[in-house]
Structure formats: structure tokens, C-alpha cells
C-alpha positions in Angstrom: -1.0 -0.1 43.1 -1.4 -0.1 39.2 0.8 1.2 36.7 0.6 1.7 33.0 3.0 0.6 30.9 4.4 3.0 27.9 2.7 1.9 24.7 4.9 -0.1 22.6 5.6 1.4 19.4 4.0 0.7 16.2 5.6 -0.8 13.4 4.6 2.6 11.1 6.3 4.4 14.4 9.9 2.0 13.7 10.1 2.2 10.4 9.9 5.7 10.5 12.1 6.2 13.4 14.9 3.7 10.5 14.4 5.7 8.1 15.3 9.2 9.8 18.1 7.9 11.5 19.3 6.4 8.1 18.6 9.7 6.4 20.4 11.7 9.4 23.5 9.7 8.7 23.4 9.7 5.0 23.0 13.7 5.5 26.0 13.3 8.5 28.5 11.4 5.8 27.6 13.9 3.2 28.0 17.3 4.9 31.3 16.0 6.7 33.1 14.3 3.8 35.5 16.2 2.4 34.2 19.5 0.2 33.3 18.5 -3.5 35.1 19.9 -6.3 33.9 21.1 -8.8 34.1 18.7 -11.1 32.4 15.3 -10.8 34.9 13.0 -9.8 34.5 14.5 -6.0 30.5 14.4 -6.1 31.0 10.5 -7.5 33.4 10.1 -4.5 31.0 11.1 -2.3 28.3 8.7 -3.2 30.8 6.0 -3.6 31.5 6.4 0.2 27.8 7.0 0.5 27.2 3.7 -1.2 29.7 1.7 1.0 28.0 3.1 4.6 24.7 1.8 3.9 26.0 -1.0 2.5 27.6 -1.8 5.6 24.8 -0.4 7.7 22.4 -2.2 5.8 24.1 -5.3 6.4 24.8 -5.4 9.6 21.0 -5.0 10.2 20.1 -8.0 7.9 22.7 -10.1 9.8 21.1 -8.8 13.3 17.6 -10.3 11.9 18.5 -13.1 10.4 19.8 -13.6 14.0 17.2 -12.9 15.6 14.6 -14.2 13.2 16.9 -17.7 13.5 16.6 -17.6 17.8 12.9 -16.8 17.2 12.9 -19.8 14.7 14.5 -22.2 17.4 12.5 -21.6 20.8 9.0 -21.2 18.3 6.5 -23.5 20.1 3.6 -23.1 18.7 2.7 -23.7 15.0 1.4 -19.7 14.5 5.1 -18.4 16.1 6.9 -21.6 13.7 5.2 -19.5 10.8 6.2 -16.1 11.6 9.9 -16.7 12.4 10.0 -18.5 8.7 8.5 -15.3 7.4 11.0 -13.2 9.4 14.1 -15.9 8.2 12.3 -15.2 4.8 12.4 -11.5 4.5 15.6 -11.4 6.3 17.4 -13.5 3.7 15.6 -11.8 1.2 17.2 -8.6 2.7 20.6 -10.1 2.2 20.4 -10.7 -1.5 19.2 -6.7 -2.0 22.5 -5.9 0.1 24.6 -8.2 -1.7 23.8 -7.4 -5.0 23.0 -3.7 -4.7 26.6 -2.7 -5.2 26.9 -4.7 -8.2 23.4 -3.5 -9.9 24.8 0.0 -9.0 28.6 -0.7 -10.6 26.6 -1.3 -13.9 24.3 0.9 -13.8 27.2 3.4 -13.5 28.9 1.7 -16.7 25.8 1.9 -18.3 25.5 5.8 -17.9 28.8 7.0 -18.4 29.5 4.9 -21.9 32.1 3.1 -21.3 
């Protein structure tokens, strides 16, 4: 008896599938923080807690594929899989430096705009 197997998923069909689920919880953290004033300290607030959840969200995916990228890395056997896990270790670590200095780039950008 034959089955068919579910097609897997396309990378298009992931990425997408990231970015809603990182847009429902961006739009989950902003509707359920606490309501804005209305001055701008509580709308700065809010994207300062914002800022720090995909921060951390954003990080804990890097460190899941630099993990994996570093298993697939390990147990490569062939020269073609050698070359893609160093592309994935690449990307991954490149990844890291966005997260790490994203929170910084924003911190000036902020001094930037308001004058100080």
C-alpha cells in the first residue's frame, strides 16, 4: 500500500509563517500592555518593551541555529553538506551581531532624535 507524504514546506512558506507569528506577537504585546497615555513617554514605553521581546525572541532563535547549524557542521560528511552548515554557522553568527547591536543602534538613534 502507498502513501503520500505531506509536502514539506517551502522556504517562501516558513519565512512567512516567522514573520506572522512575529507580527501576531508584536500586535499581542502592544494591544495588552498597559493603555498609552497621552503623552509620549507611555507610547516610548511601549516600544521600549516592544524592543526588548524581539530582542529576546530574536535571540533565542539565532542561538537555536547556531545550534543547529553547529550539529549540522559536526555530522557533515560530504564536502557539499561541509559547505552549507558553514553558510548556516555564517548567517547564524551574522544574525547574532544584528541582535547584539540592534539595541544599541536604536539607543542612538533615539539620542539622535530627541536632541539631547
Amino acid at each position: 500500500m502507498r502513501t503520500h507524504d505531506a509536502p514539506r514546506p517551502t522556504r517562501r512558506h516558513r519565512l512567512c509563517t516567522a514573520g506572522l507569528f512575529s507580527g501576531l506577537v508584536a500586535a499581542f504585546i502592544v494591544f495588552m500592555a498597559e493603555p498609552a497615555m497621552a503623552n509620549t513617554q507611555g507610547v516610548i514605553d511601549v516600544l521600549n518593551r516592544l524592543q526588548l521581546v524581539i530582542v529576546v525572541i530574536a535571540g533565542t532563535a539565532v542561538a537555536v541555529m547556531l545550534t543547529f547549524a553547529g550539529f549540522r557542521y559536526l555530522l557533515a560528511s560530504e564536502p557539499g553538506e561541509t559547505e552549507r552548515a558553514k553558510s548556516a554557522l555564517r548567517s547564524a553568527a551574522i544574525g547574532f551581531g544584528i541582535v547584539v547591536l540592534a539595541p544599541i543602534l536604536v539607543a542612538i538613534l533615539k539620542q539622535i532624535l530627541s536632541g539631547e
